[in-house]
Backbone of each chain as ProteinMPNN parsed JSONL, in Angstrom:
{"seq_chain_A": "XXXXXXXXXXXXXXXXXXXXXXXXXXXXXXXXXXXXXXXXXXXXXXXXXXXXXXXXXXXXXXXXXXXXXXXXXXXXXXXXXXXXXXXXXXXX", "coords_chain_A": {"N_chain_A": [[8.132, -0.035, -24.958], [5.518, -0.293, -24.149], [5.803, -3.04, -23.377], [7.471, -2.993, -20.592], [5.523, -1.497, -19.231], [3.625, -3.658, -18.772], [5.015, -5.466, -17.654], [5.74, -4.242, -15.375], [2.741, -4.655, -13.748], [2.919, -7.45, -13.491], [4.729, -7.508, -12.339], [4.574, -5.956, -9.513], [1.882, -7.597, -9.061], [3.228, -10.234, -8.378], [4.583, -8.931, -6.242], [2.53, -8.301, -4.445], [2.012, -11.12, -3.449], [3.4, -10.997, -1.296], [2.171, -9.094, 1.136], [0.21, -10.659, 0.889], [0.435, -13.304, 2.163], [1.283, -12.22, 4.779], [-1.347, -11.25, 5.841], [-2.664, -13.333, 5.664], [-1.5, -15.727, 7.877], [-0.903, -14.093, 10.376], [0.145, -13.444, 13.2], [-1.75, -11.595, 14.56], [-4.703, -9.704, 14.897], [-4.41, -7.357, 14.131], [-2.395, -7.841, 12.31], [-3.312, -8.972, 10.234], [-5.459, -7.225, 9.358], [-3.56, -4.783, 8.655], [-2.123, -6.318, 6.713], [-4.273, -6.501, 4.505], [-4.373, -4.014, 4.293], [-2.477, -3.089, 2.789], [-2.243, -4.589, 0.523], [-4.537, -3.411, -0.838], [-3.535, -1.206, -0.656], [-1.651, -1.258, -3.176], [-3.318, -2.026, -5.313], [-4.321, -0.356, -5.947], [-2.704, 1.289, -7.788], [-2.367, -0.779, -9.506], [-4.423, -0.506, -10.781], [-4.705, 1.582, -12.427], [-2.362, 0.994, -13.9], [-3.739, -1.359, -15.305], [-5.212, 0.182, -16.728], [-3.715, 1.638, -18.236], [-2.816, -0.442, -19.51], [-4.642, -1.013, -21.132], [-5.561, 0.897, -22.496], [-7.485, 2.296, -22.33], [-7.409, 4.863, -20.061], [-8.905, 6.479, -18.571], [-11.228, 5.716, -18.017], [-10.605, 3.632, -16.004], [-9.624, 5.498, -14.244], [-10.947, 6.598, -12.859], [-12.45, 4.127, -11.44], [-10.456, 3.336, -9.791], [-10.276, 5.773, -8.202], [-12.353, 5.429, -6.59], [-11.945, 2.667, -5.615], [-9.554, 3.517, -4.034], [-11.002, 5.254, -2.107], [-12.945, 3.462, -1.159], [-11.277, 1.262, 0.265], [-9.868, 2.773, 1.716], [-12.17, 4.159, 4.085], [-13.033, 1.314, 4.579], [-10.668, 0.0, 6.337], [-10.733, 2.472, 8.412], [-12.948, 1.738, 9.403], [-13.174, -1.319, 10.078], [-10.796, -0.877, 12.186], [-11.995, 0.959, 13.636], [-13.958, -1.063, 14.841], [-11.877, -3.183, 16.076], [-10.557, -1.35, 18.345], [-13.218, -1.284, 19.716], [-13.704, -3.889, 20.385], [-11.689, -4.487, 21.919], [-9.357, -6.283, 24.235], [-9.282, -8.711, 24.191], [-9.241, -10.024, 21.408], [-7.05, -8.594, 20.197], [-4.535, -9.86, 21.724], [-1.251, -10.984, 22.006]], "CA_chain_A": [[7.733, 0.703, -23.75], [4.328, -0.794, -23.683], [5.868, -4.454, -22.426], [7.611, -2.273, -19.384], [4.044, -1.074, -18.195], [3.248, -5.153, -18.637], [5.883, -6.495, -17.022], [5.349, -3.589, -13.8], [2.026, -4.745, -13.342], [2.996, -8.523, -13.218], [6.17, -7.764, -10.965], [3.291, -5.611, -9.267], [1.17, -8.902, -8.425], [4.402, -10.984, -7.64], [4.533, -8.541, -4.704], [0.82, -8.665, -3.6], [2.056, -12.209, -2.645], [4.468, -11.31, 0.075], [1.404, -9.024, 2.105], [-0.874, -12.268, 1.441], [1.175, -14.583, 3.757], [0.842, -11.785, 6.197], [-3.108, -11.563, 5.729], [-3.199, -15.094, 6.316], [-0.927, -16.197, 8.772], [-0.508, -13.234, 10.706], [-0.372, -13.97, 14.601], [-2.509, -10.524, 15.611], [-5.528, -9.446, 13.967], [-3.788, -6.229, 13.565], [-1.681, -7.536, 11.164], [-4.088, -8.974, 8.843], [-5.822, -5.321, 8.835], [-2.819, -4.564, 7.859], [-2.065, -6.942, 5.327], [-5.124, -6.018, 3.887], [-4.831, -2.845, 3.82], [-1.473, -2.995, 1.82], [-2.557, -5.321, -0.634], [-5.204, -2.681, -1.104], [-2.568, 0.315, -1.778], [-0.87, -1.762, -4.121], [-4.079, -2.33, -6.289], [-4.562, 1.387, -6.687], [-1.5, 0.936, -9.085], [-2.688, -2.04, -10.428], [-5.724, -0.861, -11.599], [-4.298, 2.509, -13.201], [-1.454, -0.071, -14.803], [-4.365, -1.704, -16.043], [-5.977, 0.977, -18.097], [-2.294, 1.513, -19.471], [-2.21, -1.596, -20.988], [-5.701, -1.417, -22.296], [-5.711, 2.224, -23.863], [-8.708, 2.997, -21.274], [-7.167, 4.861, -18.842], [-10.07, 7.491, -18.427], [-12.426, 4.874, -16.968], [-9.645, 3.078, -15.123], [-8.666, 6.229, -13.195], [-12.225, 6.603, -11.572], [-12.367, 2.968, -10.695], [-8.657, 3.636, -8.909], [-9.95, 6.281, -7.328], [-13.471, 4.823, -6.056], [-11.592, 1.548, -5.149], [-9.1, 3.883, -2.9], [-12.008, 5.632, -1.18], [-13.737, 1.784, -0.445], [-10.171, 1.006, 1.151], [-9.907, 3.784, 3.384], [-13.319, 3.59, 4.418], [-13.204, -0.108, 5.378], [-9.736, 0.437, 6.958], [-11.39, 2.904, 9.201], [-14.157, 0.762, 10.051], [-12.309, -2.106, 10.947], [-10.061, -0.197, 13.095], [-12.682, 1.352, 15.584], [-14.599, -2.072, 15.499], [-11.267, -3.312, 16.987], [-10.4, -0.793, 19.748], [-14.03, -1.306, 20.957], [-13.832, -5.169, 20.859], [-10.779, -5.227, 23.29], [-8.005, -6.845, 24.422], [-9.023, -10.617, 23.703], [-8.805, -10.214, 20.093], [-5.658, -8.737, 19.766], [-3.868, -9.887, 22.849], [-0.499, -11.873, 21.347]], "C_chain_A": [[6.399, 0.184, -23.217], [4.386, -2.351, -22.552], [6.522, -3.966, -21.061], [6.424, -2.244, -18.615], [3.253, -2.69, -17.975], [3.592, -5.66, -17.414], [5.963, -5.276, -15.571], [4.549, -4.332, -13.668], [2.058, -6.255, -13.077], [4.012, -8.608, -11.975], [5.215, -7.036, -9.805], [2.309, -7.067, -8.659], [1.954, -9.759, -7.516], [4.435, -10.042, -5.928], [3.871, -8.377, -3.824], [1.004, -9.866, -3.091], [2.158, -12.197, -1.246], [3.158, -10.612, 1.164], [-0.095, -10.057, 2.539], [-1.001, -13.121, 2.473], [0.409, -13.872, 4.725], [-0.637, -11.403, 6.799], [-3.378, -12.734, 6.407], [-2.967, -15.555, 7.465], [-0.463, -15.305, 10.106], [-1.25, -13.716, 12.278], [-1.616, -12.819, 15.085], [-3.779, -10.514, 14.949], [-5.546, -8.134, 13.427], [-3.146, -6.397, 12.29], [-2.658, -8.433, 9.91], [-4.94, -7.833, 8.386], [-4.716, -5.047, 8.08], [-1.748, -4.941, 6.225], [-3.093, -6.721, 3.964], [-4.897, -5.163, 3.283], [-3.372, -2.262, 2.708], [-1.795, -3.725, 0.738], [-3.439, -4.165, -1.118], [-4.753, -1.334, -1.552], [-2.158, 0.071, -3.142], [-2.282, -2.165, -5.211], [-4.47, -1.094, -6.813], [-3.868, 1.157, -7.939], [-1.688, 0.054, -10.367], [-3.794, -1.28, -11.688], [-5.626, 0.626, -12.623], [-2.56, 1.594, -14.209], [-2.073, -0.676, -15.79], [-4.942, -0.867, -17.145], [-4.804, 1.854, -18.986], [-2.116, 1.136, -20.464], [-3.653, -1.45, -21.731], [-6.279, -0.254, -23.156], [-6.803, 2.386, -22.916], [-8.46, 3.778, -19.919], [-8.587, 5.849, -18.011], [-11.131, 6.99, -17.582], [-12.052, 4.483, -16.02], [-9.278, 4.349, -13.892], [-9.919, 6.176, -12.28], [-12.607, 5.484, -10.836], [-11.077, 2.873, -9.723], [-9.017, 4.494, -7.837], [-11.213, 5.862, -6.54], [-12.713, 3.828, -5.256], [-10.322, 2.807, -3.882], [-9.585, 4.89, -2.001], [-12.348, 4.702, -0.042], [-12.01, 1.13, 0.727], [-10.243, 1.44, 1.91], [-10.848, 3.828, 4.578], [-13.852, 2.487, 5.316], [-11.902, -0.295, 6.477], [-9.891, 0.706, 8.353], [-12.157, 2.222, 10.214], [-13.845, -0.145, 10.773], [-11.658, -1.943, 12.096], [-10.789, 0.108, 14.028], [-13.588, 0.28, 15.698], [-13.34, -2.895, 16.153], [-10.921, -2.839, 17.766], [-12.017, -0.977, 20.252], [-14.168, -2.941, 21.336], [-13.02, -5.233, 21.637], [-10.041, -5.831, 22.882], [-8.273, -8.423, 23.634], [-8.601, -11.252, 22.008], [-7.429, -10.184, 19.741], [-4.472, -9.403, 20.538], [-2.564, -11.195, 22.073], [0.129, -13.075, 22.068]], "O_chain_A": [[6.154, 0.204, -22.011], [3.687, -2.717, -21.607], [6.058, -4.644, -20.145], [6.276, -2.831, -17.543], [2.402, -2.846, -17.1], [2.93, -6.106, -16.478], [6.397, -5.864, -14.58], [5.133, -5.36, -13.326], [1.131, -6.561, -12.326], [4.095, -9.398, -11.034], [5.095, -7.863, -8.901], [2.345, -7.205, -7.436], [1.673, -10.037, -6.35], [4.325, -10.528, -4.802], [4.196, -8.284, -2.641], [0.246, -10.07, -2.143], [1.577, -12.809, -0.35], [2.919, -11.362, 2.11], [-0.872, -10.221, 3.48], [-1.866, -13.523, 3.252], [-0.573, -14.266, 5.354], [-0.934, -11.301, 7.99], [-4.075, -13.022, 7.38], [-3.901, -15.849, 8.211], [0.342, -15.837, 10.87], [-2.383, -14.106, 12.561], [-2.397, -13.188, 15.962], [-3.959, -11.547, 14.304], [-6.324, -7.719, 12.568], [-3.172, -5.583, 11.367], [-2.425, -8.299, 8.709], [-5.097, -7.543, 7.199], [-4.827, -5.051, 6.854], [-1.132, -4.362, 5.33], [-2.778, -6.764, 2.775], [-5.018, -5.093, 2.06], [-3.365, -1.229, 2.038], [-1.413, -3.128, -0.269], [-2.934, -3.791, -2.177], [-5.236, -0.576, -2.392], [-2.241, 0.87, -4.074], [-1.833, -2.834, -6.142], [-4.879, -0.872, -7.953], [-4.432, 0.868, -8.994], [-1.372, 0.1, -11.556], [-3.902, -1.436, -12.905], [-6.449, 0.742, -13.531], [-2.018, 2.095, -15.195], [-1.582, -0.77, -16.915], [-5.096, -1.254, -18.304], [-4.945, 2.498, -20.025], [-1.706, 1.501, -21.566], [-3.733, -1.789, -22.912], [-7.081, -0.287, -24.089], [-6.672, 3.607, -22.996], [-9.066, 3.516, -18.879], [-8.989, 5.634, -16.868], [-11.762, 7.585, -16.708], [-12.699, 4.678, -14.991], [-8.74, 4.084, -12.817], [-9.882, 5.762, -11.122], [-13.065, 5.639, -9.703], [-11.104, 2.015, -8.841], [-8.495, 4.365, -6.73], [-10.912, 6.061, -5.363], [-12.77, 4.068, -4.05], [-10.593, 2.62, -2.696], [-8.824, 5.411, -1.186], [-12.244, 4.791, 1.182], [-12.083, 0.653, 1.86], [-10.617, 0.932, 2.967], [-10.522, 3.616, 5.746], [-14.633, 2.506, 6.267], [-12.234, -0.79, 7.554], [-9.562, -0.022, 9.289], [-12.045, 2.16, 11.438], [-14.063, -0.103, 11.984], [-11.838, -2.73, 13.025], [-10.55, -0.254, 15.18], [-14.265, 0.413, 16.718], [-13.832, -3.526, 17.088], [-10.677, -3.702, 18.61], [-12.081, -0.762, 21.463], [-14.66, -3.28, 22.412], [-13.277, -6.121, 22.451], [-9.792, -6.099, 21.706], [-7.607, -9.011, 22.781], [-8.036, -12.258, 21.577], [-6.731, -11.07, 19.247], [-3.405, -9.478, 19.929], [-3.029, -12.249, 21.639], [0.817, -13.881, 21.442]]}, "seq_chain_B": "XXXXXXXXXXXXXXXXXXXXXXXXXXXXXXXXXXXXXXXXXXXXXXXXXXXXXXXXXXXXXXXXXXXXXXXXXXXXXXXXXXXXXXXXXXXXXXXXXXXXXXXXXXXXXX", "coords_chain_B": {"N_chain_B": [[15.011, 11.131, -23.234], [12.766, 11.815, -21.207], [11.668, 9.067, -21.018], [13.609, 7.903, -19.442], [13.664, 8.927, -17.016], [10.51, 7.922, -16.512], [11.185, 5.45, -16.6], [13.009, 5.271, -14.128], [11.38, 6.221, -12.295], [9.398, 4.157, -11.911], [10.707, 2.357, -11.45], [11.669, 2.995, -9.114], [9.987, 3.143, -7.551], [8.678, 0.415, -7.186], [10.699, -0.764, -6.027], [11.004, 0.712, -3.288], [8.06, -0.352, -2.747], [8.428, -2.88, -2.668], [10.952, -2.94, -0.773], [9.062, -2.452, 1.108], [7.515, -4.713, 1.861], [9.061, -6.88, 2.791], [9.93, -5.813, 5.042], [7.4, -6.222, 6.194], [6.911, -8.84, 6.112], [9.402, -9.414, 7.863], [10.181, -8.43, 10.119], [9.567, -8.012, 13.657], [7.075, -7.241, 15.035], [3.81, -6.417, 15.423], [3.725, -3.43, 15.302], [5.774, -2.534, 14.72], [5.822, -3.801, 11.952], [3.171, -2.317, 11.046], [4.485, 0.512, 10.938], [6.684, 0.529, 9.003], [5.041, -0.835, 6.735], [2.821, 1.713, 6.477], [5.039, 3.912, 5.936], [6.637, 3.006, 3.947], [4.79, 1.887, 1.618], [3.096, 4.337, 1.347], [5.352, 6.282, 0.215], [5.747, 4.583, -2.027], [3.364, 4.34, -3.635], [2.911, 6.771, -4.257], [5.095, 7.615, -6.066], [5.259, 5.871, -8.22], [2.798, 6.442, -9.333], [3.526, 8.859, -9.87], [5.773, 8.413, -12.154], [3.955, 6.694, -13.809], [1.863, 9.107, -14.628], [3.856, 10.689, -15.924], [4.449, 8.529, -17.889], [2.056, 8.346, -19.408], [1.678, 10.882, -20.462], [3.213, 11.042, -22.613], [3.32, 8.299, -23.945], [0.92, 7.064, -24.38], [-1.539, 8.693, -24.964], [-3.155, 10.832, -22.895], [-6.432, 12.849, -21.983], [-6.431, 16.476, -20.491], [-7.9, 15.988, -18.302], [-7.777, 13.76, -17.459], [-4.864, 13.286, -16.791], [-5.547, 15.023, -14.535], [-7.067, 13.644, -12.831], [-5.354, 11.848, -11.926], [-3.844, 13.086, -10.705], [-5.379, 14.022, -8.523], [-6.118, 11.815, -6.989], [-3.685, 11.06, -6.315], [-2.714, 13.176, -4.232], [-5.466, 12.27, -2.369], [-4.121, 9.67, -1.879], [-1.921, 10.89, -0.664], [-2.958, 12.215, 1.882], [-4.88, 9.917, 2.689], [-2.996, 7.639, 3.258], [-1.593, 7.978, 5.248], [-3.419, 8.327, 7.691], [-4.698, 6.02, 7.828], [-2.887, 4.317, 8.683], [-2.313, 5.689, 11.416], [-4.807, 4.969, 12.027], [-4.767, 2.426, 12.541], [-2.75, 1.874, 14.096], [-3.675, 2.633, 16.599], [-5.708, 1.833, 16.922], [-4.608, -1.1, 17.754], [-2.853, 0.222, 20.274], [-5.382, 0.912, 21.885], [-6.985, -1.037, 22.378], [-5.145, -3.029, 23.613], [-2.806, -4.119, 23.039], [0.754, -5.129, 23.595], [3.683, -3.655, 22.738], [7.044, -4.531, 21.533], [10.037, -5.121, 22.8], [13.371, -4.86, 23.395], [13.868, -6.236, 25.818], [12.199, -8.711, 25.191], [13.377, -9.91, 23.537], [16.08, -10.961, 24.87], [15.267, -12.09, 26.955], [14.024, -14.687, 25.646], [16.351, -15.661, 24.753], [17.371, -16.708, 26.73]], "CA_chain_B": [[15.402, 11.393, -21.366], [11.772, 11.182, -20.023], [11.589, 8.057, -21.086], [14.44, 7.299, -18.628], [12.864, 9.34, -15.837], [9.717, 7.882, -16.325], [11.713, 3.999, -15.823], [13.623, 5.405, -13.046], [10.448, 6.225, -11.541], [8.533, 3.308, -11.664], [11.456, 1.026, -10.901], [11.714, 3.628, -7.431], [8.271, 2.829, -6.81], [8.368, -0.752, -6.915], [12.02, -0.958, -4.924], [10.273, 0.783, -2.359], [7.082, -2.037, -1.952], [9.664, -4.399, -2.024], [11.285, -3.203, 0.5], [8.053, -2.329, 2.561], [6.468, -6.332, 1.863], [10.463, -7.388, 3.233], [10.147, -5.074, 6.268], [6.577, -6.874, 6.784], [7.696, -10.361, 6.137], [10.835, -10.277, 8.935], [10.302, -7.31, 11.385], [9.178, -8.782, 15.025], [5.845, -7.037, 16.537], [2.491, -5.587, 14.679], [3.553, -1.764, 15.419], [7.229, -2.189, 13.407], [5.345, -3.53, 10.808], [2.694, -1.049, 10.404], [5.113, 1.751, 10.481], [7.199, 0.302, 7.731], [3.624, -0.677, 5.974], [3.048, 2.71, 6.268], [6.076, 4.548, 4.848], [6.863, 2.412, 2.339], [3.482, 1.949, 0.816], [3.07, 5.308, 0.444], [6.013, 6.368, -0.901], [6.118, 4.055, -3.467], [2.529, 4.294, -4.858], [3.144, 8.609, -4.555], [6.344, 7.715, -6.87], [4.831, 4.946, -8.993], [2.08, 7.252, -10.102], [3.962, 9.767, -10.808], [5.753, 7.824, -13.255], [2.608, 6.684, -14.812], [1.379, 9.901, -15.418], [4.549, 10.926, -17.339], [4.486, 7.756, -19.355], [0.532, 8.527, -20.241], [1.932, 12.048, -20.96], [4.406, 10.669, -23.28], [2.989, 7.196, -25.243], [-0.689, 6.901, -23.962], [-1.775, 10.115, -24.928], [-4.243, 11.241, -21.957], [-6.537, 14.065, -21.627], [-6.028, 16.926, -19.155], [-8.64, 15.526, -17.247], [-7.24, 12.132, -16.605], [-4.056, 13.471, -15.602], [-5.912, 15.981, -13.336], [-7.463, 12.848, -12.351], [-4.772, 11.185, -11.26], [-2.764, 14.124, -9.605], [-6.205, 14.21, -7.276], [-5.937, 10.397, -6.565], [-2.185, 11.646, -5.696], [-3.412, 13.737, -3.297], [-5.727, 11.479, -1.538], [-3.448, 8.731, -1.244], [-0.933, 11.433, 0.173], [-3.618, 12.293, 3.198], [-5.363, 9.184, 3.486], [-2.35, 6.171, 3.604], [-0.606, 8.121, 6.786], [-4.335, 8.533, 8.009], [-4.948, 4.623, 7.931], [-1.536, 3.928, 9.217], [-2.596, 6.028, 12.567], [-5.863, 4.497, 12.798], [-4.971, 1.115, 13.408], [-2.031, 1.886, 15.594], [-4.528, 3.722, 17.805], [-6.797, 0.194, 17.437], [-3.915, -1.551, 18.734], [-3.218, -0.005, 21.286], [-6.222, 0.948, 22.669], [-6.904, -2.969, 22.479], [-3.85, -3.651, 24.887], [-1.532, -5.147, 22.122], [1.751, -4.531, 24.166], [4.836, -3.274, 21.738], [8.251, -5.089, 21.346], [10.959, -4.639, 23.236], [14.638, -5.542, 23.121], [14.111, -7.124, 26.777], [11.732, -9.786, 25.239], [14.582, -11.006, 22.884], [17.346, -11.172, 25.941], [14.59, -13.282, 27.959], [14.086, -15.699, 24.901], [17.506, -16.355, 24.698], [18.078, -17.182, 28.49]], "C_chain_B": [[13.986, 11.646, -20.705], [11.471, 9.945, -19.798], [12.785, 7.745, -19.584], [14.034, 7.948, -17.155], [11.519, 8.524, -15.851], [9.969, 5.886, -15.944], [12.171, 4.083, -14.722], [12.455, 5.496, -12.267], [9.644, 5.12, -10.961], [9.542, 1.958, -11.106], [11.801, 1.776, -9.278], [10.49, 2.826, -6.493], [7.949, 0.922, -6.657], [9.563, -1.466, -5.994], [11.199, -0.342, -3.623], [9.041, -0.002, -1.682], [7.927, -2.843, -1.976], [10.091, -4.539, -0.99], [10.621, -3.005, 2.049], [7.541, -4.066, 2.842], [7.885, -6.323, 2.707], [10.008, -6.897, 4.229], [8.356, -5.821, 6.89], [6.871, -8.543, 7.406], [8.595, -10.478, 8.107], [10.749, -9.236, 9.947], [9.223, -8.188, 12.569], [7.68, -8.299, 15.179], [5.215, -6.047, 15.087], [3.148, -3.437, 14.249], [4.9, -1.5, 14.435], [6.756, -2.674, 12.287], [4.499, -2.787, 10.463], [3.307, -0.008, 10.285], [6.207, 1.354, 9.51], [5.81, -0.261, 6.542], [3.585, 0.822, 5.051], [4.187, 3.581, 6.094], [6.334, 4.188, 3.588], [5.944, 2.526, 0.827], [2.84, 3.229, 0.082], [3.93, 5.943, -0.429], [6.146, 6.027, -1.898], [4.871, 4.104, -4.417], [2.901, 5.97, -5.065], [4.113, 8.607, -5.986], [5.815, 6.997, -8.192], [3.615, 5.94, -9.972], [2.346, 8.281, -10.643], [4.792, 9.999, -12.119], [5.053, 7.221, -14.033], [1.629, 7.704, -15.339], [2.358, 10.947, -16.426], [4.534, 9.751, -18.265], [3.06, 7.948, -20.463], [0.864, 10.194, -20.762], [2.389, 11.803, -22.653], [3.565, 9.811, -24.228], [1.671, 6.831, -25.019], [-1.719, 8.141, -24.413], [-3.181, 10.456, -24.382], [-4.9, 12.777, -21.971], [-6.041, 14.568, -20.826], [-6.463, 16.573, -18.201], [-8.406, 14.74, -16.416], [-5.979, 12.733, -16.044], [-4.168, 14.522, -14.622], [-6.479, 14.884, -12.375], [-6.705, 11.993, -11.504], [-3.964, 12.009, -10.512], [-3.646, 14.428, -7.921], [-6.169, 12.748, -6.765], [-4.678, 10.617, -5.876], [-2.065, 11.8, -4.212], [-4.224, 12.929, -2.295], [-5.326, 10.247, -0.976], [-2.815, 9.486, -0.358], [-1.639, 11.639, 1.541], [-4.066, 11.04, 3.772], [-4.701, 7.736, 3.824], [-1.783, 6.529, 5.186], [-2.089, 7.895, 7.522], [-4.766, 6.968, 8.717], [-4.49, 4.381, 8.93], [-2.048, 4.494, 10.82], [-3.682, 5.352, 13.153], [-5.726, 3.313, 13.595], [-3.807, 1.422, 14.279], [-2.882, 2.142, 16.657], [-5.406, 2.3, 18.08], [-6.001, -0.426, 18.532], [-3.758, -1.346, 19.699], [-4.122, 0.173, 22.619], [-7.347, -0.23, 23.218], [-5.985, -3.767, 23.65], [-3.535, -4.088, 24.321], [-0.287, -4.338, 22.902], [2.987, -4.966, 23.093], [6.1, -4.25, 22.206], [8.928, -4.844, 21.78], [12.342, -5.499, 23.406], [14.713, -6.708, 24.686], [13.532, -8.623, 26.426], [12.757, -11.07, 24.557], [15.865, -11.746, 23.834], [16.542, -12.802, 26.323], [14.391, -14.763, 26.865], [15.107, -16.034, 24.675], [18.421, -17.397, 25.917], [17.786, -18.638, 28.266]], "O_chain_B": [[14.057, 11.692, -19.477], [11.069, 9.548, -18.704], [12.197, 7.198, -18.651], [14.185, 7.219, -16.176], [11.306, 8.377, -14.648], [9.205, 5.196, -15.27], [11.946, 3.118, -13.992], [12.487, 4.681, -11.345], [9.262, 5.092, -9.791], [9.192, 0.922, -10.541], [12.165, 1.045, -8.356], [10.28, 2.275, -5.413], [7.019, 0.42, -6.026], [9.394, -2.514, -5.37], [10.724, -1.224, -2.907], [8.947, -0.258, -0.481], [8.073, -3.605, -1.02], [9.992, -5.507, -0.236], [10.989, -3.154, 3.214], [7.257, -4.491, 3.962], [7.756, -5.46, 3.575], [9.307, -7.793, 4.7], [8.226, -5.872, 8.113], [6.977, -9.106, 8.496], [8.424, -11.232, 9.066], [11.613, -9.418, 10.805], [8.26, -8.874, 12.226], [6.965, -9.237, 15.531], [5.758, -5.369, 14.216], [2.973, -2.643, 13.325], [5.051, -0.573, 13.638], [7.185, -2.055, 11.314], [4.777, -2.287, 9.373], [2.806, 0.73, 9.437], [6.749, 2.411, 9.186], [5.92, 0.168, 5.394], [3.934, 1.13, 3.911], [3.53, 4.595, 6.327], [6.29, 4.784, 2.512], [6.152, 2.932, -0.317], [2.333, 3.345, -1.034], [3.609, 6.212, -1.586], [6.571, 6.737, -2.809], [4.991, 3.979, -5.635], [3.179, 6.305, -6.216], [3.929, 9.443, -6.871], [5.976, 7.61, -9.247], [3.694, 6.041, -11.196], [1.773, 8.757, -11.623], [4.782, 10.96, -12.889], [5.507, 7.135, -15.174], [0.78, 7.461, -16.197], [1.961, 11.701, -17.315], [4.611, 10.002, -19.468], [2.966, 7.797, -21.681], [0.051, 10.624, -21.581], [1.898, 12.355, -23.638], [3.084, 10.35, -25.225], [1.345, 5.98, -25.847], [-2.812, 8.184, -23.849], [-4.192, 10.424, -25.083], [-4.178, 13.774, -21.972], [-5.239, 13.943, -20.133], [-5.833, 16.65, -17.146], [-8.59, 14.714, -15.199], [-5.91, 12.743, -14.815], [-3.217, 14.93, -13.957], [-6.408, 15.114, -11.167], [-7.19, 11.447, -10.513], [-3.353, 11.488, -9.58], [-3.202, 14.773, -6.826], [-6.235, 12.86, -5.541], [-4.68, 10.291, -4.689], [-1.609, 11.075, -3.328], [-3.656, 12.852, -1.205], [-5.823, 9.726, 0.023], [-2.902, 9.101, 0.808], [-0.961, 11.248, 2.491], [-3.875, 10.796, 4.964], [-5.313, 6.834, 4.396], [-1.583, 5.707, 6.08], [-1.91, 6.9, 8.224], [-5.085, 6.821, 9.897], [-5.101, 4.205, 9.984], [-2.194, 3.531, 11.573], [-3.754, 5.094, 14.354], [-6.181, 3.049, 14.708], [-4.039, 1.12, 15.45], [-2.546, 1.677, 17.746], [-5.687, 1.828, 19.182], [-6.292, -0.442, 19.728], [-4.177, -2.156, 20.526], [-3.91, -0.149, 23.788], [-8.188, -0.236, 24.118], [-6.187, -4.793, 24.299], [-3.758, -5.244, 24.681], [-0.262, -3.108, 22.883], [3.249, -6.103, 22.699], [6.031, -4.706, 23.347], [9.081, -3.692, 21.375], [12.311, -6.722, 23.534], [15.4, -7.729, 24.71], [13.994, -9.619, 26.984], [12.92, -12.273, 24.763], [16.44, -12.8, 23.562], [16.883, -13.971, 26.147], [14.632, -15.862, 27.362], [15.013, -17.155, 24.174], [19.356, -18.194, 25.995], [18.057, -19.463, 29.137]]}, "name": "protein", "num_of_chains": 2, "seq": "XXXXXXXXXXXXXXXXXXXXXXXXXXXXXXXXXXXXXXXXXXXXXXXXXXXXXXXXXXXXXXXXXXXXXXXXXXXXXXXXXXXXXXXXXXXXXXXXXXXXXXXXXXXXXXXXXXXXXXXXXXXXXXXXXXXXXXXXXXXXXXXXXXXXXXXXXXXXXXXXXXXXXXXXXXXXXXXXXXXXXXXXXXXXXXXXXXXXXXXXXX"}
């Protein structure tokens, strides 16, 4: 049962790939916010997966939940510094 | 048999990002992928954690604290992923990103 909670958190990474691309290559600058900001849900998980495997979950949960504060947060931020920059940024 | 709820769970929760990254990957225009972003994403960490705090019930053996800890992490994913999800739509289009429409596919085919 312990290599299960392993082998999530690796199949878990494998899928942090696919919102990478769209980080990267992403025609808008909407959708790399948004690539971001999914890679960034998906590490919540990670990082309570992590203190699974390492018998620490106690420390791990407050870093999980700090790290999905700092997400939201920057999310936010991002977001109303693009509706006041305008059209030219996002314009497709 | 929690054991098998607590696999069913976590294999829900990762079928669901799968099929939210997929619905990023191949869907046309910014606004159909943030609203599959957003659904997916949350559902599946809401589900995913909740099979990780029966398996730490079960073979991890957690205080009450931690899994009070993580039922409030629960919780603030549950308010603040739809929360996100609105903000940047609202960036968009108060940016002038203009949405997708079935006429643009006709005209690219002409």
């Amino acid at each position: 049962m312990e290599s299960f909670i392993l082998y999530l958190g690796i199949v878990l990474m494998g899928i942090m790939l696919m919102p990478l691309y769209r980080a990267v290559v992403g025609p808008t600058t909407l959708d790399r916010l948004m690539g971001m900001n999914a890679i960034g849900s998906k590490t919540v998980a990670l990082i309570v997966i992590i203190g699974l495997v390492f018998e620490r979950v106690d420390m791990f949960v407050d870093i999980a939940l700090a790290y999905a504060m700092l997400n939201f947060i920057a999310v936010l931020a991002a977001s109303r510094y693009l509706h006041k920059r305008g059209r030219r940024d996002t314009a497709s | 048999m929690i054991e098998i709820l607590v696999i069913f769970l976590c294999c829900a929760g990762m079928l669901l990002f799968f099929g939210g990254m997929i619905g990023i990957l191949r869907l046309p225009d910014a606004y159909t992928r943030l609203h599959m972003a957003g659904m997916l994403d949350t559902l599946g960490l809401l589900v995913l954690l909740l099979g990780l705090v029966l398996y730490g019930f079960l073979h991890a053996p957690m205080s009450l604290l931690v899994q009070f800890k993580i039922l409030l992490l629960w919780g603030f994913v549950l308010v603040t992923s739809p929360t996100a999800t609105h903000a940047m739509v609202d960036a968009g289009v108060r940016a002038g990103l203009t949405p997708w429409v079935q006429a643009d596919v006709k005209r690219r085919r002409k």
